[in-house]
C-alpha positions in Angstrom: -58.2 39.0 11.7 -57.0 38.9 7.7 -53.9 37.7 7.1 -50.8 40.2 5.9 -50.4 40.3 2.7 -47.5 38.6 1.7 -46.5 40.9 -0.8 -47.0 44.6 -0.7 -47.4 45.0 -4.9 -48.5 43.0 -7.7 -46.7 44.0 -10.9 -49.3 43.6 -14.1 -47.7 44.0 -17.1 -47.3 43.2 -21.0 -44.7 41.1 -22.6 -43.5 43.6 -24.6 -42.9 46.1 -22.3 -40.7 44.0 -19.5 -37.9 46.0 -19.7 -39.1 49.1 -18.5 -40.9 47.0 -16.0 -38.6 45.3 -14.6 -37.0 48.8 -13.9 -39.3 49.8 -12.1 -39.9 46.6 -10.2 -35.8 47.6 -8.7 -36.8 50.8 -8.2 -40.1 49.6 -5.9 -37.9 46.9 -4.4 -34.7 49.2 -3.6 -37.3 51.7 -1.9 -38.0 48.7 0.3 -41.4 47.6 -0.8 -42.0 43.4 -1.7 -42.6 43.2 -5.0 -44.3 40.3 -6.9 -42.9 40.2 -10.5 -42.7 36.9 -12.6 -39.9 37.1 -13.9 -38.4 36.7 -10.3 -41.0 34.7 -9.3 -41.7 32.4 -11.5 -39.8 29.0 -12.1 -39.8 27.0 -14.8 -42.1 23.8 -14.6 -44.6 25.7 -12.8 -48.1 26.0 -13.7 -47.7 29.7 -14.1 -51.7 30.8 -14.3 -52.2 29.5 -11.0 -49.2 30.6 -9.1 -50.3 34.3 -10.9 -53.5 34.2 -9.7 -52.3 33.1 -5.7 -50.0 36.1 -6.1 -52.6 38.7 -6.9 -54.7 37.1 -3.6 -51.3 37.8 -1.8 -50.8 41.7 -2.5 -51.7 44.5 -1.0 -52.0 46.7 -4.2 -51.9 45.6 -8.0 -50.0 47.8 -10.3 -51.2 47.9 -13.9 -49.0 48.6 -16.4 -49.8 50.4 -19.5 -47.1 50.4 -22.6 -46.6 51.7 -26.2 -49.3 49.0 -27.3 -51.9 49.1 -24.6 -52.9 46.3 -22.4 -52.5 42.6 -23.4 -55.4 40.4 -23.6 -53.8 38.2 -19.9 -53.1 41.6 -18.5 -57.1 42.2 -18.9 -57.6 38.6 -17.1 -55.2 39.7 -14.5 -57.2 42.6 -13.8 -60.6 41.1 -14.1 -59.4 38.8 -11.5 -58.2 41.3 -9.3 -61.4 43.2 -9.2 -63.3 39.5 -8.5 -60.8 38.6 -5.8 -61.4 42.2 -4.3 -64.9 41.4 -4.2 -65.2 38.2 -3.4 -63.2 38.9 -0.2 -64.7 42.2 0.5 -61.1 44.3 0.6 -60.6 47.1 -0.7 -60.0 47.9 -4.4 -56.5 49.3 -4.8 -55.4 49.0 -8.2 -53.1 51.8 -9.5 -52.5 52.1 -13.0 -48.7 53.1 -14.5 -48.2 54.7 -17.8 -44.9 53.7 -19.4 -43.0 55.7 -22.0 -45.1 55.4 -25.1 -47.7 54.9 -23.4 -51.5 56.6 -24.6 -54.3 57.7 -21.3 -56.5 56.0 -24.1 -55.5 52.8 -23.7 -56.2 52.6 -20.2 -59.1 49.5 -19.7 -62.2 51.5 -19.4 -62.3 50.2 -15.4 -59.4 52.8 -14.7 -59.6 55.7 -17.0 -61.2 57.6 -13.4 -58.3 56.1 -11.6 -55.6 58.7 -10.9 -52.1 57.2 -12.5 -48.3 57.5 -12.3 -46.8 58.9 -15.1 -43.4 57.3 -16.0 -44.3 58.4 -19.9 -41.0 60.8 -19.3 -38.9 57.9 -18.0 -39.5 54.7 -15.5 -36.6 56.5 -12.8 -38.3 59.9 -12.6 -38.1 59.9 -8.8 -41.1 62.6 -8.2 -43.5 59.9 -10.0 -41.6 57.1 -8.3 -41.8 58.3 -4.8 -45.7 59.6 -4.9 -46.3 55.8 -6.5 -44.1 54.3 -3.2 -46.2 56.5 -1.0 -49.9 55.2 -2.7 -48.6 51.6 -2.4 -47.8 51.9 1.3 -50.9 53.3 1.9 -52.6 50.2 1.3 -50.0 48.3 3.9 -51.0 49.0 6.7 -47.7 50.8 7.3 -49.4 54.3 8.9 -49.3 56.2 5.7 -51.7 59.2 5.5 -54.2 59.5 3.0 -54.5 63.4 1.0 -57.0 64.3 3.7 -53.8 65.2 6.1 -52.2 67.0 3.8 -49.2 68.0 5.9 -48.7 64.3 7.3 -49.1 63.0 3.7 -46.1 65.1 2.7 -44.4 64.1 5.3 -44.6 60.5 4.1 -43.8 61.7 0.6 -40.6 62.8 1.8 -39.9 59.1 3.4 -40.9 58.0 0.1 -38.2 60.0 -1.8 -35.6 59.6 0.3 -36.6 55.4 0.2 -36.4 55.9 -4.1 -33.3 58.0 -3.2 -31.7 55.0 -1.1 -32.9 52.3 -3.9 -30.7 54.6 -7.0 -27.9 55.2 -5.1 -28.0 51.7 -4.2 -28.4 50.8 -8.2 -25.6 52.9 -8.9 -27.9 56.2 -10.0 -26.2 59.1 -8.3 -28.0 62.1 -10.0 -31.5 60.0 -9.6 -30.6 59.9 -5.8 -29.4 63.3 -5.5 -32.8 64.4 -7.1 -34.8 62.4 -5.0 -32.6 63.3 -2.2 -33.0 67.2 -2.7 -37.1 66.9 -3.1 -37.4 65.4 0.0 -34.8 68.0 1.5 -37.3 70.5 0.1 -40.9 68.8 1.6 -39.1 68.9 4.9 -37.8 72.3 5.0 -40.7 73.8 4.3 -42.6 71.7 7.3 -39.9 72.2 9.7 -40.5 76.1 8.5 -44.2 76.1 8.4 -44.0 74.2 12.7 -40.4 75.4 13.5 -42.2 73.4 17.1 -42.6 69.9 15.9 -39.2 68.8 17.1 -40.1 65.4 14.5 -40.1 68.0 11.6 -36.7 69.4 12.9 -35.5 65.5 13.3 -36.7 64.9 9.8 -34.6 67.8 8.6 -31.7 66.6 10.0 -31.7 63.1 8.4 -31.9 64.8 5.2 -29.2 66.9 5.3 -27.6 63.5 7.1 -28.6 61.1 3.8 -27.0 64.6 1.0 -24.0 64.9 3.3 -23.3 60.9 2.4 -24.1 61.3 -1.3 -22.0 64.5 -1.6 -19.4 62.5 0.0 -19.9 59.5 -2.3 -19.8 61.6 -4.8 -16.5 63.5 -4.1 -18.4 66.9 -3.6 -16.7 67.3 -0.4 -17.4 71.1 0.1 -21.4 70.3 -0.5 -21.3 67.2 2.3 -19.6 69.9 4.6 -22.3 72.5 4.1 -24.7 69.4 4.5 -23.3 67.7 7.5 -23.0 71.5 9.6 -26.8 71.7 8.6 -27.3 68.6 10.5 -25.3 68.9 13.3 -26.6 72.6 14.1 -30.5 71.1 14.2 -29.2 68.1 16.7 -27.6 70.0 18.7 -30.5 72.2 19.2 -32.6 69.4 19.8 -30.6 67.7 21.9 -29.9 70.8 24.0 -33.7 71.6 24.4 -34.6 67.6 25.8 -31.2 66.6 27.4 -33.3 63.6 28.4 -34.8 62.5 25.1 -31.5 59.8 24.6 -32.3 59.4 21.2 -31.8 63.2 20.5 -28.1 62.6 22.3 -27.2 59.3 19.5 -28.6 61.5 16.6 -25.7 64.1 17.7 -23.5 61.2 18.6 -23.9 60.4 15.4 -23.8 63.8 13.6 -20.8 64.5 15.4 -19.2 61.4 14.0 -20.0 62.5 10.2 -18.1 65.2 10.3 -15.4 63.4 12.0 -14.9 61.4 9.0 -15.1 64.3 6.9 -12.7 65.9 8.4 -10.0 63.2 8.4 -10.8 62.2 4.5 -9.9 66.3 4.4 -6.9 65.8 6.2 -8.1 68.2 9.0 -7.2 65.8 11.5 -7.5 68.5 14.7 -11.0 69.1 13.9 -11.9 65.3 13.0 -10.5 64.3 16.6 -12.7 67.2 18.0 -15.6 65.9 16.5 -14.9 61.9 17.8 -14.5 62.9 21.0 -17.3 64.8 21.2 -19.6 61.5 20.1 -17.0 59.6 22.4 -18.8 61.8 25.4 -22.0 60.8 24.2 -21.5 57.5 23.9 -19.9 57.0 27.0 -23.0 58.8 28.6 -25.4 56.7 27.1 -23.5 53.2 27.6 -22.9 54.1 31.4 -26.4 55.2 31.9 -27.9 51.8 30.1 -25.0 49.0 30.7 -27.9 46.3 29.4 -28.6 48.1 26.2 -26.2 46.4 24.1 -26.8 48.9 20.6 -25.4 51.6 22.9 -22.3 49.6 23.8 -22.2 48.8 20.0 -22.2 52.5 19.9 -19.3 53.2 22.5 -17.1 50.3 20.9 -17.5 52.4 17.2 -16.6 55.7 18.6 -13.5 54.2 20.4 -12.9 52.4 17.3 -12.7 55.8 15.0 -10.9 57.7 18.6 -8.1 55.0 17.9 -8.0 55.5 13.7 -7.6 59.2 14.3 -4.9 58.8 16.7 -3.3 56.3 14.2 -3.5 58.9 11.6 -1.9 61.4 14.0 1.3 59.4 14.9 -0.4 58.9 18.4 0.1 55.1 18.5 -0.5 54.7 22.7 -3.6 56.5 22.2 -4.6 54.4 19.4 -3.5 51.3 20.9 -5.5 52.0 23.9 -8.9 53.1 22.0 -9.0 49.8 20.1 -8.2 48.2 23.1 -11.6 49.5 24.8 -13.4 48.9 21.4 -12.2 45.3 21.5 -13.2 44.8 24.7 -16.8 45.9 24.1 -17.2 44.2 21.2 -15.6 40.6 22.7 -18.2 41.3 25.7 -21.1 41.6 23.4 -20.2 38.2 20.8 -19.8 36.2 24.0 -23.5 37.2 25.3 -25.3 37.1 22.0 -23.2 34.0 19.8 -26.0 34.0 17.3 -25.7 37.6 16.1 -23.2 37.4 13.3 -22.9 41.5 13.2 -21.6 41.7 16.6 -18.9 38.1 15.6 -17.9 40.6 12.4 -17.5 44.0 14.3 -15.2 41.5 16.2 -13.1 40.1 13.9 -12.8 44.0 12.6 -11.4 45.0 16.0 -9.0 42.1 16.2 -7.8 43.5 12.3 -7.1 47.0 13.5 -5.3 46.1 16.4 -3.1 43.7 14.2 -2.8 46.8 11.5 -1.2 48.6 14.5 0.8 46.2 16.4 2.2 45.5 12.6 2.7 49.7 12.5 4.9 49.4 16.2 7.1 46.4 15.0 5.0 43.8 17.7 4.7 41.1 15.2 3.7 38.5 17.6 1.0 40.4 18.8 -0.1 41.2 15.2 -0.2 37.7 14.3 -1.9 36.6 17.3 -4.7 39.3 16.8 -4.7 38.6 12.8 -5.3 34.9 13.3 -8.4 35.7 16.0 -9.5 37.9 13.0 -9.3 34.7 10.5 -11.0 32.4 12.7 -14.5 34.2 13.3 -13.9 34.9 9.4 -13.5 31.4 8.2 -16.1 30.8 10.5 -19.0 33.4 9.2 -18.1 32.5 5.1 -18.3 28.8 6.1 -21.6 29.4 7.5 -23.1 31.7 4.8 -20.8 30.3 1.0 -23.6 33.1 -0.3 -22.6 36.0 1.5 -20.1 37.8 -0.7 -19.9 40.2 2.5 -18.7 37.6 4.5 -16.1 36.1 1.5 -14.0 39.2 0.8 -13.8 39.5 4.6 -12.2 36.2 4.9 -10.1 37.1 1.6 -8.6 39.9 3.5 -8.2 38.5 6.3 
């Protein structure tokens, strides 16, 4: 059996047109792809041809691209070693060429002008050209993507591939460019869940659109929109969950939905409706946790809703409440760090617990407690940063701890 490759694209590119490159390189990587480009590669003191040509042997796909002043004469090596390393190993040639702004069809090498490109010539973020380029390159992974023989699974996957380029801008800090990419996914899977109102995945899809606008809005301080967005997923979860009461994963999609527009509620200040929504997930979760005691993400789950149960009833003056909702959380979430020590999320969720109950005992004048529960806080803190200097996660928790 061939060995996976160890990098799902090669980036092949002129000096002169790094910049844009390098661009798209973070937009490939934020979409979740493993990217090969030199300039993160490469260290100094290597011999750099070599460690080139290894890298092209490692890739799934090689992208070629094209700039203002054509293809270099090393770009043309690069590709004339791809297409002997192709056949010399007998895989399949996937090479997919990129215009760039400036960029002329012309100048493509004659080997790809019956190659069908991207076309970033508008702009290296366009997100319709980014996602159908995600979607080409995961085709060659391995990763199930259909070919343009299926066409109605293919769009499926171009939706993926939008809202992957969606998560990579707003993880860059591009707002509109995830919006956009956002929105033309929203619009692939409205029309499937339309065209098969029956294919409850095309429903699911839908919802985890509205799900991914409804966090943007919110991001983005469009509260009214993530309202409208959030409602649009909630109303296709509960549907689906009411049509397979036994499909659990239907139930934690509306455990989930229902705790999204929790939180929108309380950042609204509609605190009534926001502790409607909790403990309607709270139901859920206690459901699922008591029907699966060994399935410690579902416990993980319980310990969160209890977690928000006890900040809403904080908010609300309801301090015995809130005292006894972190209480449970805390309990769960010690449970879980004492059976897995290793896994640093569930020593973090712990040290969070241990912060809220100190916030309130601080709130009800019970300073002792506060300190004691503070100081169990800055202990699994101290202990993560020291473990991980590199994790800036890790060292604001301990500075606010």
């Amino acid at each position: 059996m061939a060995a996976s490759p160890a990098f799902d694209v090669f980036l092949s590119y002129s000096r002169s047109d790094s910049r844009p490159v390098e661009r798209l390189a973070s937009s490939l990587s934020a979409a979740g792809l493993r990217v090969w480009f030199d300039r993160w590669e490469l260290v100094p003191g290597q011999a750099w041809e070599n460690v080139v040509e290894d890298a092209v042997t490692k890739a799934a796909a090689t992208v070629v691209c094209i700039g203002a002043s054509g293809a270099s004469a090393w770009q043309q090596r690069e590709f004339e070693f791809v297409l002997s390393n192709y056949q010399a190993s007998k895989r399949p040639q996937v090479v997919i060429p990129v215009l760039l702004p400036g960029a002329d069809a012309a100048s493509l090498p004659s080997q790809l002008r019956t190659v069908a490109w991207t076309d970033l010539r508008d702009g290296v973020d366009n997100p319709d050209e980014i996602a159908r380029l995600v979607t080409a390159i995961s085709a060659t992974t391995g990763r199930g993507v259909a070919e343009r023989s299926d066409p109605v699974e293919y769009d499926r996957n171009l939706a993926v591939s939008y809202n992957k380029v969606g998560d990579g801008h707003r993880a860059l800090g591009q707002l509109d460019e995830a919006r956009a990419a956002y929105l033309q996914s929203l619009a692939i899977r409205v029309r499937l869940a339309a065209t098969e109102p029956e294919q409850t995945d095309y429903q699911r899809d839908l919802s985890v659109s509205y799900d991914r606008l409804g966090d943007l809005y919110s991001t983005l301080g469009q509260l009214d929109e993530a309202h409208a967005a959030y409602l649009q997923s909630l109303v296709i979860a509960q549907r689906l969950a009411a049509a397979e009461p036994e499909r659990v994963d239907y139930q934690r999609d509306l455990s989930v939905s229902y705790n999204k527009v929790g939180d929108l509620y309380s950042t609204l200040g509609r605190l009534d409706e926001a502790r409607a929504a909790y403990l309607q997930s709270l139901v859920i979760t206690q459901r699922l946790a008591a029907a699966e005691p060994e399935r410690a993400d579902y416990q993980r789950d319980l310990s969160v809703s209890y977690n928000k149960a006890g900040d809403l009833y904080r908010a609300l003056g309801q301090l015995d409440e809130a005292r006894a909702a972190y209480l449970q959380s805390l309990a769960i979430r010690a449970r879980l760090a004492t059976a897995e020590p290793e896994r640093v999320d569930y020593q973090r969720d712990l040290s969070v617990s241990y912060d809220r109950l100190g916030d309130l005992y601080s709130t009800l004048g019970q300073l002792d407690e506060a300190r004691a529960a503070y100081l169990q806080s800055l202990v699994i803190a101290q202990r993560l940063a020291a473990q991980d200097p590199s994790n800036t996660a890790w060292q604001r928790d301990l500075s606010m701890s």
